[in-house]
N, C-alpha and C positions, 0 to 999 in steps of 0.2 A: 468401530470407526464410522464416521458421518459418511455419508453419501457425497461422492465428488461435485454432484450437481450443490449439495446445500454449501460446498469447502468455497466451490466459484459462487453462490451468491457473497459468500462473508469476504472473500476476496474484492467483492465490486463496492460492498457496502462500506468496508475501510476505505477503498480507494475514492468512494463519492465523499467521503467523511472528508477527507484530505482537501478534495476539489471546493468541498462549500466552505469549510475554513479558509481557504486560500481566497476565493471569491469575496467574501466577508470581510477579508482581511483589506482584498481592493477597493471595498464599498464603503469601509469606516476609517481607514488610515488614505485615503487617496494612490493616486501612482505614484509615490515615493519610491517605493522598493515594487516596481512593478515585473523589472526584468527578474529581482529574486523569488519573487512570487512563481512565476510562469516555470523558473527553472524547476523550483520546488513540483509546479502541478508536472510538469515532463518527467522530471523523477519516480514519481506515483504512475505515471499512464506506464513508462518501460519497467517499473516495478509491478505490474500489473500486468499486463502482457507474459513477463518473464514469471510469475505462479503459475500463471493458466497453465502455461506450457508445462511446465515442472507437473501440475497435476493432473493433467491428458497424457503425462508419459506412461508408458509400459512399461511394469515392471514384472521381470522372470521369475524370482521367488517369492512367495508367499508367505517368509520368515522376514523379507528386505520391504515389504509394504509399509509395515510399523512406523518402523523409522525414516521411513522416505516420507512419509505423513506428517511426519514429528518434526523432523527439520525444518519444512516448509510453513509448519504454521508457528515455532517458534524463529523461524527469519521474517515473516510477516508480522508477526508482533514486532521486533524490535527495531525494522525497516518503519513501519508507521509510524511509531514512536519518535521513531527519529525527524521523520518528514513533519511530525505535528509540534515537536522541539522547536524546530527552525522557523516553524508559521511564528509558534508564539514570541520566539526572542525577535524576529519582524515589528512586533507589535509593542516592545519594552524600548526598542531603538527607536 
């Protein structure tokens, strides 16, 4: 298992990912969808927020680490994914 310290860098590093497509998105398409945009970036900051915590929690067994690891980073993949979906279909509409 990585180090919690490098789990919260890769966590800031999706979430700035999120933030500069989203910004991009304001700078080449205009404020069309401005209010979708901002929702999109508030989605990412409380989905962001809500890892940290998940992985500064304490956890009792040392059999339950594994998978308390493992969920976290496959609900972060597929949270992103989902946030970086919604940028682009912004940009097809």
């Amino acid at each position: 298992m990585a180090s919690r310290k490098n789990f919260k860098k890769d966590v800031n590093f999706l979430t700035n990912e999120i933030f500069m497509r989203s910004i991009i998105h304001l700078e080449f398409f205009g404020k069309n969808n401005a209010d979708e945009v901002y929702s999109i970036m508030n989605a990412a900051a409380d989905a962001r927020n809500n890892y940290i915590a998940r992985i500064n929690q304490k956890i009792d067994k040392k059999a339950n680490i594994k998978p308390h690891f493992k969920t976290i980073y496959d609900d972060l993949l597929n949270s992103t994914q989902e946030l970086l979906e919604k940028i682009d279909k912004l940009d097809i509409d």
